[in-house]
C-alpha positions in Angstrom: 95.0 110.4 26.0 96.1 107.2 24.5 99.3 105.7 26.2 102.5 106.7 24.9 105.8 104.9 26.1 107.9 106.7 23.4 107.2 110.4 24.9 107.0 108.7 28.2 111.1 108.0 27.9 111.8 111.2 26.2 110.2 112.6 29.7 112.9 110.4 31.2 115.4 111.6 28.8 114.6 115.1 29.4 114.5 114.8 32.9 117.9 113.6 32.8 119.0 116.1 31.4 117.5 118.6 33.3 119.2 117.1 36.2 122.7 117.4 34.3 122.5 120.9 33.1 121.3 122.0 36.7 124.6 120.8 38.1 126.7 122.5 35.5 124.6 126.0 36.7 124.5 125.4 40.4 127.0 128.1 41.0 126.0 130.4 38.6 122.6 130.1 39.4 121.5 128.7 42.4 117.7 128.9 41.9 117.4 128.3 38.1 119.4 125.4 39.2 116.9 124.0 41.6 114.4 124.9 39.3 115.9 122.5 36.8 116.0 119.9 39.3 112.1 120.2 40.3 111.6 119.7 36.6 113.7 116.8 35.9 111.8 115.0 39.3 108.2 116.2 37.6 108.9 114.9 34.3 109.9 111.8 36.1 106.5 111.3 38.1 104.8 112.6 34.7 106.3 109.8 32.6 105.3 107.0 34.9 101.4 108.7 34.1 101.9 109.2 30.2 102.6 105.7 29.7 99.7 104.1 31.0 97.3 106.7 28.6 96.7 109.6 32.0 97.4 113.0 31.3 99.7 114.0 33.1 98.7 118.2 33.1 95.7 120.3 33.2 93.4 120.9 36.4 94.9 121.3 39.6 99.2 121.2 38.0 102.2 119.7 39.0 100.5 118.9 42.1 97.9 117.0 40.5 100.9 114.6 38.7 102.3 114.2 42.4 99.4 113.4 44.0 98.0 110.7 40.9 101.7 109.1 41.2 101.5 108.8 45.0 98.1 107.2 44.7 99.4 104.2 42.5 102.9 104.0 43.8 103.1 105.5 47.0 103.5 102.5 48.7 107.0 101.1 47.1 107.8 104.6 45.9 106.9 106.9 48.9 110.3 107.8 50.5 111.2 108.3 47.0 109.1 110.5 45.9 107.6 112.5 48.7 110.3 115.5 48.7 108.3 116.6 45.9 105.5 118.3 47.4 108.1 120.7 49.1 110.2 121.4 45.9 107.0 122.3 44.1 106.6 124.6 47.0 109.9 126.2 47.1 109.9 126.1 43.0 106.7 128.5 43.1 108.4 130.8 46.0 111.6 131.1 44.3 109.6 132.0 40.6 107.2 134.2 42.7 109.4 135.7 45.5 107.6 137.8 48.5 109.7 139.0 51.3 107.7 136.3 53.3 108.9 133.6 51.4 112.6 132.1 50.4 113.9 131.3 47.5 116.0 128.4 46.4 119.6 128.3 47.6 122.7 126.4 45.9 122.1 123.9 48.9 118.7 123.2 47.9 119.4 122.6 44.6 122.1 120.0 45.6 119.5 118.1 47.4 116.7 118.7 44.1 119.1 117.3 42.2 119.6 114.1 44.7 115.8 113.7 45.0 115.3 114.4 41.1 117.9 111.5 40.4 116.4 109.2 42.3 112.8 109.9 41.4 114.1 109.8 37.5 116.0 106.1 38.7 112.4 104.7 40.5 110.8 105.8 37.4 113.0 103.8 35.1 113.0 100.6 37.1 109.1 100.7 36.5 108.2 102.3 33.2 108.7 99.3 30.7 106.3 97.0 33.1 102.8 99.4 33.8 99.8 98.6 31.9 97.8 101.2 30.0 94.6 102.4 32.1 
């Protein structure tokens, strides 16, 4: 996939708003909220990938974008970026719910949407300065 720093900031635009609309909805809906939080923070990882040429989908998911961004940038990014792992996991309980499992509360999409915004602010400090793979 060649690089591509123009979709790589509509990502960042998108994920921005993701983060918006999911705190105009928190009340109404708690865990479509949270799930517009986990997508804002996975478009945010995903843009830091698209604009140095690496898809940023196909085998293995969202986990796959999470674990390629925490190879390269784990080191200055990890605090930042390592509540991801358990969104994605409370994302996938609350859009496939089991007795066994919970599902996103308006309390966990409050703290989505503070680890979204900052994964979506890390990402923009970054994006203009990688170099294509």
């Amino acid at each position: 996939m060649p690089a591509n720093a123009e979709l790589a900031h509509a990502y960042l635009t998108q994920a921005r708003a993701h983060v918006a609309t999911s705190k105009a909805s928190i009340e109404a809906d708690p865990i479509g909220s949270f799930q517009l939080a986990y997508d804002g923070a996975r478009k945010a990882l995903a843009s830091l990938l698209l604009v140095q040429g690496i898809r940023p989908t196909g085998a293995g998911g969202h986990i796959a974008v999470y674990d390629a961004v925490d190879a390269q940038f784990g080191r200055v990014m990890g605090t930042t970026i390592r509540p991801f792992p358990g969104m994605r996991r409370l994302r996938n309980s609350s859009e496939y719910p089991s007795v066994e499992k919970p599902v996103a509360t308006a309390d966990d999409a409050r703290r989505a949407q503070a680890d979204a915004a900052a994964m979506i602010e890390a990402a923009a400090k970054v994006i203009d300065r990688l170099p294509v793979y």
